[in-house]
N, CA and C of each residue as an Amber inpcrd file, in Angstrom:
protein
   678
  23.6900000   5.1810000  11.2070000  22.4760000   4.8830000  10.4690000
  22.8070000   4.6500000   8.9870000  22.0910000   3.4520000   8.6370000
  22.4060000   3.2010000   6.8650000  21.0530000   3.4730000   6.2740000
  21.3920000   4.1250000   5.0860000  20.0600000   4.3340000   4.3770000
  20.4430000   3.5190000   2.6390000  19.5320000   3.7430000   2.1170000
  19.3160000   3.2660000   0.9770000  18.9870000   4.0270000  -0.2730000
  19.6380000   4.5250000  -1.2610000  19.1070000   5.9660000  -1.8010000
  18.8220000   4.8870000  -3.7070000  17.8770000   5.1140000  -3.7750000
  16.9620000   4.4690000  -5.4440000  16.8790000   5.9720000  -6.4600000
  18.0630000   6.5130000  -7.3830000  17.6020000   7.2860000  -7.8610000
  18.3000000   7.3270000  -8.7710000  17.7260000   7.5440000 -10.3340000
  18.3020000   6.9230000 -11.4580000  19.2210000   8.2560000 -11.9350000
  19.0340000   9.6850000 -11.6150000  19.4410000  10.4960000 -12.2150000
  20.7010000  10.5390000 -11.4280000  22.2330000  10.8850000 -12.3770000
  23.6430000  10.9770000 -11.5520000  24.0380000  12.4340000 -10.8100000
  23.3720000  13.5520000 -11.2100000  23.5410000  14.3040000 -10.5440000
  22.9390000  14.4990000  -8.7540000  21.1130000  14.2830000  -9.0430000
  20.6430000  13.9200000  -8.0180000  21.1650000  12.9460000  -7.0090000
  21.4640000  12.0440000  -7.6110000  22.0250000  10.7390000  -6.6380000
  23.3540000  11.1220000  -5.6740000  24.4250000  12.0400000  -6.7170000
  25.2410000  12.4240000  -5.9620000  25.4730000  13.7460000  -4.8780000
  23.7820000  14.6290000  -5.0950000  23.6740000  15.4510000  -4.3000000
  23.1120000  14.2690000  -3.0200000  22.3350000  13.6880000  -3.5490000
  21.7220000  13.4170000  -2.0610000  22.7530000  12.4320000  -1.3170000
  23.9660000  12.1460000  -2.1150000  24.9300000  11.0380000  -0.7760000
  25.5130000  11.9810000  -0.4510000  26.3360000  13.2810000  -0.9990000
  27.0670000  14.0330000  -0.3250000  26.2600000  14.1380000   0.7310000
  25.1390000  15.1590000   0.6750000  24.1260000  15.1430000   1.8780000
  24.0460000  14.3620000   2.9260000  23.6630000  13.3180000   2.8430000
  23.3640000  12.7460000   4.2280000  24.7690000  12.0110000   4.3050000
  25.7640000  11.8690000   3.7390000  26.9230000  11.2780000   4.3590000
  27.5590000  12.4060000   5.2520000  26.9650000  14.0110000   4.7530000
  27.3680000  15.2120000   5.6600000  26.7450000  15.6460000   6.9390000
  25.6210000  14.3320000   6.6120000  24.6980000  14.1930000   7.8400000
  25.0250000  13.5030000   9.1450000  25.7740000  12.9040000   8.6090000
  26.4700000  11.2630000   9.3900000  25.7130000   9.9530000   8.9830000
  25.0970000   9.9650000   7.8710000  24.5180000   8.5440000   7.5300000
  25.6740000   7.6860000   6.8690000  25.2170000   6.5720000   6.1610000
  26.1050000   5.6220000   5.8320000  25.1470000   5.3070000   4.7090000
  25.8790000   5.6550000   3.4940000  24.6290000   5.5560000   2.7570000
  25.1220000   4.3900000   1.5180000  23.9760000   3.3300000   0.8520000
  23.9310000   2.6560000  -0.3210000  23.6730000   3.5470000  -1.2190000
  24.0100000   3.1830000  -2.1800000  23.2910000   3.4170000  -3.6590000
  22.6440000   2.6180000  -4.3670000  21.4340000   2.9690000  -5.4750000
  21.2150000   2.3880000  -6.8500000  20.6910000   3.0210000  -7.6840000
  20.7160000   2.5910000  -8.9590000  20.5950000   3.8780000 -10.3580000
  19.8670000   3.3790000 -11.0560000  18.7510000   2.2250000 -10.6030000
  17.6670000   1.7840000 -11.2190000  16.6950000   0.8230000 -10.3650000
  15.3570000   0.6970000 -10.4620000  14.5390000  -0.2730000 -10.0580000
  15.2180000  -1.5440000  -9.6830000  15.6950000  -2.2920000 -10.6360000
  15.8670000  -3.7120000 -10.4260000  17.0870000  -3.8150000  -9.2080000
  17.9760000  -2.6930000  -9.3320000  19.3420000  -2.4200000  -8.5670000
  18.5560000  -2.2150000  -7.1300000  17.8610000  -1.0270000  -6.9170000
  17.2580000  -1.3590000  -5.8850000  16.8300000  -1.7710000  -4.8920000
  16.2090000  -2.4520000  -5.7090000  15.2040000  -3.7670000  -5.2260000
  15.9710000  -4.9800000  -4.6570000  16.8420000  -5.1950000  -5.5030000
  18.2370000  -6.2380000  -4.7240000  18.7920000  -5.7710000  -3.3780000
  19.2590000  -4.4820000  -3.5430000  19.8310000  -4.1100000  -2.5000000
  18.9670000  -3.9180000  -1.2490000  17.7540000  -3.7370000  -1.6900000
  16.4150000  -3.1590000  -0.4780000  16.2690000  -4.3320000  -0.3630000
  16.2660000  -5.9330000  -0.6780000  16.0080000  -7.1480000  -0.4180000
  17.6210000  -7.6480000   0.6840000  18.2330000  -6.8220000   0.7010000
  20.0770000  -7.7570000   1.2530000  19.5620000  -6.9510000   2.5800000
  18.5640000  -5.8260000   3.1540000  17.9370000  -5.8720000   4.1140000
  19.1000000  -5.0940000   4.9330000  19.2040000  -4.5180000   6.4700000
  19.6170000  -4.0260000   7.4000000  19.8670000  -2.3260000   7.1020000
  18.9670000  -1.2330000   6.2640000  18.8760000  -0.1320000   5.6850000
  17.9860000   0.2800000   7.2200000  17.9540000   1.5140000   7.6770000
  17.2960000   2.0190000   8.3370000  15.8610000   3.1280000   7.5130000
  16.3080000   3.2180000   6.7090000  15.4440000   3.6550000   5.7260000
  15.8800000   3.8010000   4.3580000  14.5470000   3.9950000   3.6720000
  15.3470000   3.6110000   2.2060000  14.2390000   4.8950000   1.5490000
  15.6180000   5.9200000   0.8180000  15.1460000   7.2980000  -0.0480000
  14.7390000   6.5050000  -1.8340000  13.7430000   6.5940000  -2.3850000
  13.2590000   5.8810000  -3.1910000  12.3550000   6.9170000  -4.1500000
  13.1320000   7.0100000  -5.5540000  12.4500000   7.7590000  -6.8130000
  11.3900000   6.9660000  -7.0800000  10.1730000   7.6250000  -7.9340000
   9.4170000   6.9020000  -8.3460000   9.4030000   6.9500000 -10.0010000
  10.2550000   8.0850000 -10.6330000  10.5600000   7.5720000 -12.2260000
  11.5740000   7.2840000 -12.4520000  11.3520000   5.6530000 -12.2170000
  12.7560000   5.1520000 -12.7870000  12.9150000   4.3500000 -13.8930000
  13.5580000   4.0100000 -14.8330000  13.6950000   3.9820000 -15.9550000
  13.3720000   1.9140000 -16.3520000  13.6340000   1.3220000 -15.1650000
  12.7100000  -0.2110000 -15.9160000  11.6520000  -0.4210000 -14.5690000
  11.9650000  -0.9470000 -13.6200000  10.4010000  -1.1910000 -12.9630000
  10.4100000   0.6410000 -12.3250000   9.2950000   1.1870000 -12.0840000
   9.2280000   1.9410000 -11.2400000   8.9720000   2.2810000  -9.4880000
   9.1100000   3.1640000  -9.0550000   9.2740000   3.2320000  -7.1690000
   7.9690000   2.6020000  -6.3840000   7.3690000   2.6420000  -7.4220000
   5.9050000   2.4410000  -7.0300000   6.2210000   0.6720000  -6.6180000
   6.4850000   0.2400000  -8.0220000   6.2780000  -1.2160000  -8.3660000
   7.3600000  -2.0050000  -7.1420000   8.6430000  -1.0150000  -6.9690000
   9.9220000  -1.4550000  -6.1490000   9.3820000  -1.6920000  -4.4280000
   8.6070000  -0.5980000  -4.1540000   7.6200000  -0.2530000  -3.0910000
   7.1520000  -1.6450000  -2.6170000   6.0850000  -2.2280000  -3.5700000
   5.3960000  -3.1080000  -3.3800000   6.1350000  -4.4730000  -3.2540000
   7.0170000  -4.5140000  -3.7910000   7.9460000  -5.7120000  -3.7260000
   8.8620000  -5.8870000  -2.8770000   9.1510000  -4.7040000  -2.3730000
   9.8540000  -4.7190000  -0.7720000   8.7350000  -5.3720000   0.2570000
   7.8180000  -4.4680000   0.0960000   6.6540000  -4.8090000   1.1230000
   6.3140000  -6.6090000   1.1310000   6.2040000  -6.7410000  -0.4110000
   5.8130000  -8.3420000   0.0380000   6.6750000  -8.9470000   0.3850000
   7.9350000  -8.7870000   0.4820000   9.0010000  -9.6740000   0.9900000
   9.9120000  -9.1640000   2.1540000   8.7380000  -8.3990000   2.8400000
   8.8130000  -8.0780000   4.7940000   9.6140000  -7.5310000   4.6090000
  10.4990000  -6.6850000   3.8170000  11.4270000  -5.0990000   4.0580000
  10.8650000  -3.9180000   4.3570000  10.8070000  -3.5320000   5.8470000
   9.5850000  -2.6390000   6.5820000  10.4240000  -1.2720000   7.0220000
  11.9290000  -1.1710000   6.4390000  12.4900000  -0.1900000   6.4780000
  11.6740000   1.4850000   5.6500000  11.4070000   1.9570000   6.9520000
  10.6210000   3.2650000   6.1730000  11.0380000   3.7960000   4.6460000
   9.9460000   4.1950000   3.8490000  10.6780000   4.4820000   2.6950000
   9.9300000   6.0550000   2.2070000  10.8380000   7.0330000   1.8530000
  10.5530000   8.3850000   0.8120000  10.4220000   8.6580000  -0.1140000
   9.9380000   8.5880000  -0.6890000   9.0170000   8.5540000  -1.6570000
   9.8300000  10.1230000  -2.6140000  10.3670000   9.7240000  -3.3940000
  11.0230000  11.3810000  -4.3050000  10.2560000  11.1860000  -5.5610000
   9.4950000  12.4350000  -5.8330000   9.3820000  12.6010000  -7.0790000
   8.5240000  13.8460000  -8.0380000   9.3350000  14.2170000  -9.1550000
   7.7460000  15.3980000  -9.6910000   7.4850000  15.3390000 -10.0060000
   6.0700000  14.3220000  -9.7370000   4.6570000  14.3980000  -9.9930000
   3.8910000  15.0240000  -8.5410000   3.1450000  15.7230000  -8.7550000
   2.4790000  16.1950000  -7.6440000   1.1510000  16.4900000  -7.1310000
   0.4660000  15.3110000  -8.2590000  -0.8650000  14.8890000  -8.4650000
  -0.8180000  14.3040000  -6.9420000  -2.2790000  13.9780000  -6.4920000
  -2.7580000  13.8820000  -5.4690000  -3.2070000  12.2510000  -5.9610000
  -3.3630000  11.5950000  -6.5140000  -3.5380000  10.7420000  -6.9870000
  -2.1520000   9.6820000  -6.9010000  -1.1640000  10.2770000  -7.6540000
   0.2580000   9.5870000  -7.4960000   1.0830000   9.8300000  -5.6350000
   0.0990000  10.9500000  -5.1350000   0.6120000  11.0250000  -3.9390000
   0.1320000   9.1860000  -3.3940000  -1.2570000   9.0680000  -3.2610000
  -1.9690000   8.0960000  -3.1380000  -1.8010000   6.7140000  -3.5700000
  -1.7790000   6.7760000  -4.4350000  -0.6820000   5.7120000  -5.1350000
   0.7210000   5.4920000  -4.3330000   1.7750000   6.1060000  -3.9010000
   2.9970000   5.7830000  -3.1420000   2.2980000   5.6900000  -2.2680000
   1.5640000   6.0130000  -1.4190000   1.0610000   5.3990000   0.1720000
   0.7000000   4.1940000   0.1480000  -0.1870000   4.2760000  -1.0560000
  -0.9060000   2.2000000  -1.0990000   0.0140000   1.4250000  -1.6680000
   1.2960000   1.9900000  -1.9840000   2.3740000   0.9950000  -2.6780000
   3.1530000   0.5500000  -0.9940000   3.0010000   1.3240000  -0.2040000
   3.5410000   0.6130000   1.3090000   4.6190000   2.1890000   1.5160000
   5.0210000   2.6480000   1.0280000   5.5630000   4.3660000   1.1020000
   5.3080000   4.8720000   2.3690000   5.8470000   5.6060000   2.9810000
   5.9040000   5.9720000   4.6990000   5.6980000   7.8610000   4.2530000
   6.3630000   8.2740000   3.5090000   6.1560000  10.1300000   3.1120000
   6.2940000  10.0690000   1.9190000   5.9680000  11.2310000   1.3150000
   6.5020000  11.5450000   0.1510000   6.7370000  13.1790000   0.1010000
   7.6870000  13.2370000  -0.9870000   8.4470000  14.5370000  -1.0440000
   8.8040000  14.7050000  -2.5750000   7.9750000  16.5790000  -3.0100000
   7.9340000  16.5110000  -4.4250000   9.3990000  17.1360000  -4.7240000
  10.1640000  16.8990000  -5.9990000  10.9250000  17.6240000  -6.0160000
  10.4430000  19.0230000  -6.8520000  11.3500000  20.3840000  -7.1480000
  12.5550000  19.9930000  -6.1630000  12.2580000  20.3440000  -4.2730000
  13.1200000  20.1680000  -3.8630000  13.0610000  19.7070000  -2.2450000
  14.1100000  20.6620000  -1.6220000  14.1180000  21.0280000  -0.6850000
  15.3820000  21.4850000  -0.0490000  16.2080000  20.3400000   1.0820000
  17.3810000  20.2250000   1.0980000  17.9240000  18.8900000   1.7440000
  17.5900000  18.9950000   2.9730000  17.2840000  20.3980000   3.8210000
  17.0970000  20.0430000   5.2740000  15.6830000  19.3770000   5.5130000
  14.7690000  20.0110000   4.3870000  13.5800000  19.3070000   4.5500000
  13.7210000  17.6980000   4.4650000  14.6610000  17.1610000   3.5950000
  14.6790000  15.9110000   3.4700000  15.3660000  15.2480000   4.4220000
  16.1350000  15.8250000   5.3870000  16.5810000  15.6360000   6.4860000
  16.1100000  15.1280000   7.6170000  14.6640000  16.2580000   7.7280000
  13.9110000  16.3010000   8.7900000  12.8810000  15.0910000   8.5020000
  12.5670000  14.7260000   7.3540000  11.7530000  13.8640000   7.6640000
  12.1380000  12.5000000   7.2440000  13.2800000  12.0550000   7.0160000
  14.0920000  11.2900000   7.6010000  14.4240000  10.6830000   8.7750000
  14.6750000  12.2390000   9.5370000  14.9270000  11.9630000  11.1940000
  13.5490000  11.3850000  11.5170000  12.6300000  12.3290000  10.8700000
  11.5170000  11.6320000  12.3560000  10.8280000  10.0770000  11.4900000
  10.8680000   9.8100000  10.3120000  10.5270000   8.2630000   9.7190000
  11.2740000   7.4900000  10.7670000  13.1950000   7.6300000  10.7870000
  13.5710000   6.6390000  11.6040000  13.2800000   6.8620000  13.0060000
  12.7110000   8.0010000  13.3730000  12.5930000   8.0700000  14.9790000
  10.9890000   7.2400000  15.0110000  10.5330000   7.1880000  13.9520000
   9.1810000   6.0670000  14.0840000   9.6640000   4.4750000  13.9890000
  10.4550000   4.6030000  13.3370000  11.1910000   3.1380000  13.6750000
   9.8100000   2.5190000  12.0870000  10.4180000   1.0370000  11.9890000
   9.5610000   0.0580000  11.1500000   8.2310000   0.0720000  11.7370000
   7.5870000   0.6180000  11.0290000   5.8410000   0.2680000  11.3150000
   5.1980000  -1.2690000  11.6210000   4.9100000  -1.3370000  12.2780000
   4.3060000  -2.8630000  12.5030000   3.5610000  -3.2850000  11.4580000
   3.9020000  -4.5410000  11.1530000   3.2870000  -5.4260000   9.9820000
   1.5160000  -5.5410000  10.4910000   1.0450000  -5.0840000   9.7950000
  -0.7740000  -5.2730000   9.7720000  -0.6370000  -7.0060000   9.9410000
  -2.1630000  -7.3330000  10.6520000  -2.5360000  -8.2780000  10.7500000
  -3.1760000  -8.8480000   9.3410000  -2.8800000 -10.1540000   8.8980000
  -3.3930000 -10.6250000   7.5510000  -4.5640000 -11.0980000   7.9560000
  -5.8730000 -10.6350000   7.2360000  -7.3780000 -10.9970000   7.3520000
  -7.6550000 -12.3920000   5.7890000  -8.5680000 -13.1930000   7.0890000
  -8.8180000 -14.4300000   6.3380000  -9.9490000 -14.5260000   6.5860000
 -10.6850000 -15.1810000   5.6630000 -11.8560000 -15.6600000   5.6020000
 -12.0850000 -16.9810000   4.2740000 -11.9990000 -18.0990000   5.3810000
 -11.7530000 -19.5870000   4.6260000 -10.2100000 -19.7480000   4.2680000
 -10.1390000 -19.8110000   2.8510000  -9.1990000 -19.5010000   1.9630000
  -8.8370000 -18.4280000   1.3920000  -9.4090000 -17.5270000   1.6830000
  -9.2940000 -16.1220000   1.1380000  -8.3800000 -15.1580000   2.1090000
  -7.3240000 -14.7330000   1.4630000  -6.2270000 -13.5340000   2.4520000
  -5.9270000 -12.5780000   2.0440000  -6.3370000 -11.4370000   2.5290000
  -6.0510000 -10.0330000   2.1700000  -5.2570000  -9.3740000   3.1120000
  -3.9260000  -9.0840000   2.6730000  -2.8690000  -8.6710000   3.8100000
  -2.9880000  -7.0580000   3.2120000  -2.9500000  -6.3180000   4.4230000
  -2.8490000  -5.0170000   4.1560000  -1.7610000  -4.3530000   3.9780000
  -0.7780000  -5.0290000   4.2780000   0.9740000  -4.5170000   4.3520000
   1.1390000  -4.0640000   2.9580000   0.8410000  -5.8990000   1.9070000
   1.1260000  -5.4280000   0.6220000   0.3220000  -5.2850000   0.0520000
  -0.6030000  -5.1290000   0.3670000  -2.1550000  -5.0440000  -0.9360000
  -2.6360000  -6.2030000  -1.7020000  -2.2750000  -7.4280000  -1.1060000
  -2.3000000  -8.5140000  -1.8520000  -3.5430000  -9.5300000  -1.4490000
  -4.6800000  -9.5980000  -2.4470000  -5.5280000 -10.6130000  -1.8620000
  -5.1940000 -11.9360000  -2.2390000  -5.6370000 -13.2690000  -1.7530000
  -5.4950000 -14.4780000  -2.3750000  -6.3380000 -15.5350000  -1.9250000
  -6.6710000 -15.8740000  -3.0730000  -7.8960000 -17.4680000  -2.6460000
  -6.9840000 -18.6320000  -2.9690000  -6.3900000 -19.8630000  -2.2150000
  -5.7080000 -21.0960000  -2.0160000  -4.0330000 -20.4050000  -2.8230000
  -3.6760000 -19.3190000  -2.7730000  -2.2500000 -19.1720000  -3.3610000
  -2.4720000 -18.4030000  -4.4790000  -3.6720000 -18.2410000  -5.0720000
  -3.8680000 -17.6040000  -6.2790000  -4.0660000 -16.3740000  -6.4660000
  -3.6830000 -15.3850000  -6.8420000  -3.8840000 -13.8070000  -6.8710000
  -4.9990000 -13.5690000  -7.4070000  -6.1740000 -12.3120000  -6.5410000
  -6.8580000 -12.1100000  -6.9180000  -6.4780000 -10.4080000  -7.0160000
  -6.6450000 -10.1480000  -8.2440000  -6.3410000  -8.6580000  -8.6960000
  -7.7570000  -7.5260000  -8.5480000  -7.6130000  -6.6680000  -7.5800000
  -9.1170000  -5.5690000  -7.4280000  -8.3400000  -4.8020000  -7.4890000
  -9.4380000  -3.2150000  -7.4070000  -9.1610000  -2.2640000  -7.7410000
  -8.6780000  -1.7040000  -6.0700000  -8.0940000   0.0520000  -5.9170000
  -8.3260000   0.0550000  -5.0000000  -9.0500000  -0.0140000  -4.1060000
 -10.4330000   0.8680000  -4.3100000 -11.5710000   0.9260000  -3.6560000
 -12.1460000  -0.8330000  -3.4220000 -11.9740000  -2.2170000  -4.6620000
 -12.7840000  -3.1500000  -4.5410000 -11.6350000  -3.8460000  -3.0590000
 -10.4360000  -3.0180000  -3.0770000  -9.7300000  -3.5140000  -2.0210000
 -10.0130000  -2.9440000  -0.7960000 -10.5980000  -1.6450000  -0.8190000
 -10.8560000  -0.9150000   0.6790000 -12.1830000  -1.6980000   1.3520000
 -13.2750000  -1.7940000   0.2240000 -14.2100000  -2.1350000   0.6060000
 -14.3790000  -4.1080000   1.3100000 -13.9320000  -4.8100000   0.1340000
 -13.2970000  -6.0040000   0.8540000 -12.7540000  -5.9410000   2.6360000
 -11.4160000  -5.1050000   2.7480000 -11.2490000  -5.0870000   3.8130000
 -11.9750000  -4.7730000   5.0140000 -13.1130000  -3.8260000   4.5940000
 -14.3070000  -3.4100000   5.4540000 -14.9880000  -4.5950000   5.7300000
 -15.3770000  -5.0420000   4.6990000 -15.8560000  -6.4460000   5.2910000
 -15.5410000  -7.5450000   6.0900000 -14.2980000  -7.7970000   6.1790000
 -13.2370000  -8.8520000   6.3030000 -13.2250000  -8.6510000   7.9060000
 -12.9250000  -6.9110000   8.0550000 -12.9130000  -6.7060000   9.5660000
 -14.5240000  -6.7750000  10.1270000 -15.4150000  -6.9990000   9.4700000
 -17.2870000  -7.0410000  10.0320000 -17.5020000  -8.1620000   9.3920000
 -16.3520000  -9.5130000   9.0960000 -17.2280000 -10.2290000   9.0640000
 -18.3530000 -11.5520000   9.7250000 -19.2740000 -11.9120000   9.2640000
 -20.3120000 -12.6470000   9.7260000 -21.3780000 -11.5750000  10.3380000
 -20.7000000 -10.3380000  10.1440000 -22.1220000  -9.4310000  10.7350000
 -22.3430000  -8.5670000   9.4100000 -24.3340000  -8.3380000   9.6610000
 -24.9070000  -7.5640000   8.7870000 -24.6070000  -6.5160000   8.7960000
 -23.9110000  -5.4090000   7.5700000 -23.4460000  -4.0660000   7.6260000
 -24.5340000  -2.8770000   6.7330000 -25.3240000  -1.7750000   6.9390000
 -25.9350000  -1.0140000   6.2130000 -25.1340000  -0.4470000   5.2800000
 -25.6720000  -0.5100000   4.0370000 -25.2060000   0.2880000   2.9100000
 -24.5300000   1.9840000   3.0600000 -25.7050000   2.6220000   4.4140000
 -24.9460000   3.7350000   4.5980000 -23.8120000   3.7700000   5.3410000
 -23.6510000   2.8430000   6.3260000 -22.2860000   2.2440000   7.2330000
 -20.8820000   1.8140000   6.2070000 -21.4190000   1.2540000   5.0780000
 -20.3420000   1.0270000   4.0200000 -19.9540000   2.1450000   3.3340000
 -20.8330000   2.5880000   2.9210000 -20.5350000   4.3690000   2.6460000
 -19.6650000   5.0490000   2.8840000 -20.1940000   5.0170000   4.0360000
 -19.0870000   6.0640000   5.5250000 -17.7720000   6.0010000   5.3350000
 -17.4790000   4.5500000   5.6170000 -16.4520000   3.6460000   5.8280000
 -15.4110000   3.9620000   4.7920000 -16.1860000   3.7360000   3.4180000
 -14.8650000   3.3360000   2.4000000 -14.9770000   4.2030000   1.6420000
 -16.1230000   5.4710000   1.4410000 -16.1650000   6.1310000   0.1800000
 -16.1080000   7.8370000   1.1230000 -16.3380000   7.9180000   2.9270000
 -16.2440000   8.6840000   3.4150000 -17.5390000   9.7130000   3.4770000
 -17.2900000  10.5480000   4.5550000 -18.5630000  11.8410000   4.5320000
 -19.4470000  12.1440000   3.3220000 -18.7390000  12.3120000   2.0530000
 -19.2230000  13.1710000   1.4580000 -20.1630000  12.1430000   0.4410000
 -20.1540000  11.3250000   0.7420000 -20.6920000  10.1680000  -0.0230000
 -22.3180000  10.3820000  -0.5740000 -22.9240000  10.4120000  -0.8380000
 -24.5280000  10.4270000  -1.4840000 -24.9930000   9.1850000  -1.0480000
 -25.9670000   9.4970000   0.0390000 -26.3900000   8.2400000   0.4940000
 -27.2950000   7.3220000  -0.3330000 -28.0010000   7.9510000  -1.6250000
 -28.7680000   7.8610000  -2.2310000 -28.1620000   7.1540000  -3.0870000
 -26.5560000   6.8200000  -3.1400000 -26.1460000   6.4590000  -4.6360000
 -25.9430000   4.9700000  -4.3000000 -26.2800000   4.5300000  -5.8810000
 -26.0280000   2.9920000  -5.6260000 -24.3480000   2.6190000  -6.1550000
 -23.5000000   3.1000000  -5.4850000 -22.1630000   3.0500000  -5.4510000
 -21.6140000   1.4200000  -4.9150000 -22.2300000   1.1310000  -3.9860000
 -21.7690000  -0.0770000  -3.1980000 -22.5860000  -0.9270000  -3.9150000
 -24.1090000  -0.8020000  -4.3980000 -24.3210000  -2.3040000  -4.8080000
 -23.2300000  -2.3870000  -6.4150000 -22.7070000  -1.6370000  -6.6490000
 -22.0940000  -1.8040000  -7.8380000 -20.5610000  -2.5730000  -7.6710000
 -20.0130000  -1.9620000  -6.3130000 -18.6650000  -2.2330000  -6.3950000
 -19.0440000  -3.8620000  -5.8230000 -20.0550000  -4.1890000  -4.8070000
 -20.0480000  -5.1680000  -4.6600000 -20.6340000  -5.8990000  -5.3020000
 -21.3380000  -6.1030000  -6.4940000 -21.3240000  -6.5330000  -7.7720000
 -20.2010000  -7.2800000  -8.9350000 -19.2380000  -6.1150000  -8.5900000
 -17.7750000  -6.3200000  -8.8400000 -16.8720000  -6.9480000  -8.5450000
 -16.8910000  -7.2390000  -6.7500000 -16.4400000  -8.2100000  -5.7100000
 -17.1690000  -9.6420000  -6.0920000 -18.0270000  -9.5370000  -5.7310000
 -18.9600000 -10.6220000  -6.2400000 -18.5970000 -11.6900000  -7.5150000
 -18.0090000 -10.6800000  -8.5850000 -17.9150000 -11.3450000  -9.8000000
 -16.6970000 -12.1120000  -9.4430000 -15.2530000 -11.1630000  -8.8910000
 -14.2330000 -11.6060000  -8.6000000 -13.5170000 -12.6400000  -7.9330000
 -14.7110000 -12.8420000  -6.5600000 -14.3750000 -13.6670000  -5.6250000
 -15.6410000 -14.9520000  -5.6940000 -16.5810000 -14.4010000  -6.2890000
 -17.6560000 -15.8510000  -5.9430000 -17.8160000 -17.3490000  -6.7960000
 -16.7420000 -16.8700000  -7.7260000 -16.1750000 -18.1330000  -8.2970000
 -15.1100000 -19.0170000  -7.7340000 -14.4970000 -18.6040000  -6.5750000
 -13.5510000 -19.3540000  -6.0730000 -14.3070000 -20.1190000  -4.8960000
 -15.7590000 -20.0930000  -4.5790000 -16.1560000 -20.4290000  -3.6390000
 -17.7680000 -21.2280000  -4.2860000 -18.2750000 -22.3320000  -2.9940000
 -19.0940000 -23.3930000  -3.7330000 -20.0650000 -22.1850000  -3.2760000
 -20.0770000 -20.9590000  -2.3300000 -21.7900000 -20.6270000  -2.1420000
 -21.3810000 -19.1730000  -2.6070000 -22.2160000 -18.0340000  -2.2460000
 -21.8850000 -16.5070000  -3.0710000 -21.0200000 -16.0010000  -1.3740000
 -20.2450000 -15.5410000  -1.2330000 -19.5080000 -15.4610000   0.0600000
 -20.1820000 -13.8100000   0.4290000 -20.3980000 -12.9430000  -0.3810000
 -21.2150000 -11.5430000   0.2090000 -22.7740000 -11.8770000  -0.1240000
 -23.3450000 -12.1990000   0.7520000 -25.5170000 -11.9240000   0.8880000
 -25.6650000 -10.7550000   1.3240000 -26.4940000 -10.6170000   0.2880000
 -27.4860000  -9.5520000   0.1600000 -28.3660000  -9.5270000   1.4500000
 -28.5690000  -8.5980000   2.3690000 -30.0050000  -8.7070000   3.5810000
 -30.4680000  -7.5360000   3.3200000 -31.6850000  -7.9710000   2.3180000
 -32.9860000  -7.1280000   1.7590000 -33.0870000  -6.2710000   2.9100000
 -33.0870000  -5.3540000   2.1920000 -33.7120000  -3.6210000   2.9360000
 -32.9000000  -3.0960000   3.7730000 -31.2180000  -4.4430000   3.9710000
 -30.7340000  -3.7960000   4.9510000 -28.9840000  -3.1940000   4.7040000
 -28.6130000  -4.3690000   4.2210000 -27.3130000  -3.9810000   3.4740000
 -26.6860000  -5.6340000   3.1590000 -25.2780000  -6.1680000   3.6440000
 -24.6490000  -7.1230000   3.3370000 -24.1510000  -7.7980000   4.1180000
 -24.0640000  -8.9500000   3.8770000 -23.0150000  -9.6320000   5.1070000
 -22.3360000 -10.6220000   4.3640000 -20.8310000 -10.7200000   5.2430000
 -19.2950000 -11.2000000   4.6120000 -19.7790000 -12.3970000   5.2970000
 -20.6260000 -13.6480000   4.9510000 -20.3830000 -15.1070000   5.7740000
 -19.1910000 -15.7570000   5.2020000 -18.2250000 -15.9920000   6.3850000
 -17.2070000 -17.1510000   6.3900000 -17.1760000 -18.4760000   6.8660000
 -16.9190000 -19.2470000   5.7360000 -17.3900000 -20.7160000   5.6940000
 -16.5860000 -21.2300000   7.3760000 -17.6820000 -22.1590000   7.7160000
 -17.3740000 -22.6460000   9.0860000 -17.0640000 -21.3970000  10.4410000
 -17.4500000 -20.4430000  10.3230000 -17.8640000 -19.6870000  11.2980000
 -19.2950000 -19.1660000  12.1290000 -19.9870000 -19.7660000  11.2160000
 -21.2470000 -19.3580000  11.4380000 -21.2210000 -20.0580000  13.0820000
């Protein structure tokens, strides 16, 4: 098994190859983002161990750029921050675990073993509507080639649509969906974010692509499906 180890600090870097070369891996190195990212692009890694403070692009940013260029080798996520937020952040960057330091090596062992015993996750299906593509792999929307930049949530909620679209969805059904249980049914949360969507996407299109259905909630019409 070859792995891929992204970690800028020299002590760390050389604990973790002793390690898994004592493991029986076969391991790469790199000691920065851009190094990385090359090497996570030359492809055939069974998984790839990946810092997230690294000193020019960061793990996050390296994450995402594997992902868009179909490198589906599981990746671990190292780092101490241990905000729940930056946890969240490495998952939506395309990240398979994460692990705060410091760590103990068998722990990093074990979930190693079982990432590669999951093997490459299957590439999500890319959702279209017209010209518009929102691939979930990398987080990337686009109208005719052009990047359209949302937030996360204007990205969760999009995708809710994308998978219901041409059908009418209730405001509390959108709720549920993208903001979860605890949501306030009472709040006008969704006409806002889709307000937001609205602004983002209804300029790339000749009609408003989310309608409003008074009293009831919204619907995603896609041109020539009706």
């Amino acid at each position: 098994m070859r792995l891929l180890v992204i970690e800028d600090e020299d002590k760390m870097r050389s604990v973790l190859r002793r390690g898994l070369e004592a493991a029986g891996y076969v391991v790469d190195e790199a000691e920065d983002g851009q190094a990385g990212l090359a090497r996570g692009l030359e492809g055939g890694h069974d998984a790839i161990v990946l810092d997230i403070l690294l000193p020019d692009i960061d793990g996050f940013e390296v994450c995402r750029r594997l992902r868009r260029a179909e490198v589906w080798a599981p990746v671990l996520m190292l780092t101490a921050l241990d905000a729940v937020n930056d946890r969240i952040a490495g998952l939506d960057a395309g990240a398979d675990d994460y692990l705060v330091k410091p760590f103990a090596l068998d722990e990093l062992l074990s979930r190693l073993r079982a990432l590669i015993r999951r093997g490459r996750p299957p590439r999500p299906s890319v959702l279209t509507c017209g010209p518009l593509r929102l691939d979930p792999a990398t987080r990337a929307v686009m109208w005719d080639g052009e990047t359209i930049e949302l937030s996360r949530r204007e990205f969760a909620l999009l995708e809710f649509f994308l998978h219901r679209r041409n059908e009418v969805v209730q405001r509390t059904t959108i709720l549920r969906h993208v903001w979860g249980e605890r949501a306030h049914e009472q709040s006008n949360i969704v006409d806002a974010f889709v307000k937001n969507l609205r602004h983002k996407l209804d300029r790339h299109f000749d009609y408003p692509l989310i309608e409003t259905v008074r009293g009831v909630g919204y619907l995603l019409r896609c041109p020539g499906e009706e």
